[in-house]
Phi, psi and omega in degrees: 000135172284163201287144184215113202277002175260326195302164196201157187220106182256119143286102199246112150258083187321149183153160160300330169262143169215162202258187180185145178211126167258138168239166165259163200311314170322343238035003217255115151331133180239323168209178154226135166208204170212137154197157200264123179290314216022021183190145147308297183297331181265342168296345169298310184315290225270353163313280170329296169312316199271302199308331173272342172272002187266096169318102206060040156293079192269001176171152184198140164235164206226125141286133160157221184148176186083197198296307173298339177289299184342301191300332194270337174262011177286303201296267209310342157275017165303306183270018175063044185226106186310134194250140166227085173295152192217110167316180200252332163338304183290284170313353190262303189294330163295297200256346199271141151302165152313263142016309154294352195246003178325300196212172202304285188314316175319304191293296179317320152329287179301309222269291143354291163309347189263308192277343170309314188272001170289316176299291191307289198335294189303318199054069195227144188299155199237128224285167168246349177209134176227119159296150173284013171252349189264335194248318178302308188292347164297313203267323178301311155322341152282323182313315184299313187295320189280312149352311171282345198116350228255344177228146170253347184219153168276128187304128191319304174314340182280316179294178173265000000 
């Protein structure tokens, strides 16, 4: 992809509850949230809403997979956005130790500490509670920008 100062990359950690992250052609975090769906069916709803509200939406990758990824790359390729599923496996192995990755809970624990300095990093507002599907979607979302291409390296401030 050529460089475009407009262009967004949304990060989705699938689930009913679910996490979201946007970033800008810069690599730089831009918002996060959570939000809980409870159906199938309204996540259909609310796929179709965040994806037509992201002004230049241009790629997104989705941890998760089944029937709830399906929706999200239906809708996005409706709209022309290039897609990327990413096991948690992959991204977890770019920024976590070994050591980190011991168990579900380690890895959510780190994978949190990684999106707090991603958030500083970012000047992106700063949470008073970060949920883990909101902070898992942070850090894929960085996994993503190096993926496209929007960064080439993880930023020394972001490493340890």
């Amino acid at each position: 992809m050529g460089f475009d100062p407009m262009k967004t990359l949304l990060a989705v950690d699938l689930g009913l509850k679910t996490g979201f992250a946007l970033y800008g052609a810069d690599g730089k975090l831009i918002w996060y949230r959570s939000q809980h769906f409870g159906s199938t069916d309204r996540l259909r709803r609310g796929a179709h809403g965040i994806i037509r509200g992201i002004p230049e939406l241009s790629a997104m990758v989705i941890e998760g997979g089944g029937n709830l990824a399906l929706v999200w790359e239906k809708e996005a390729e409706q709209h022309g956005i290039a897609v990327r599923r990413v096991g948690a496996e992959v991204w977890r192995e770019v920024f976590l130790l070994p050591r980190e990755q011991r168990s579900g809970a380690d890895a959510k624990k780190h994978a949190g500490e990684l999106a707090r300095r991603i958030i500083d990093w970012s000047a992106a507002p700063r949470p008073t509670s970060l949920r883990h599907d909101a902070a898992e979607a942070i850090v894929i979302g960085l996994w993503g920008v190096l993926h496209f291409g929007w960064l080439d390296a993880i930023p020394r401030e972001i490493q340890r």
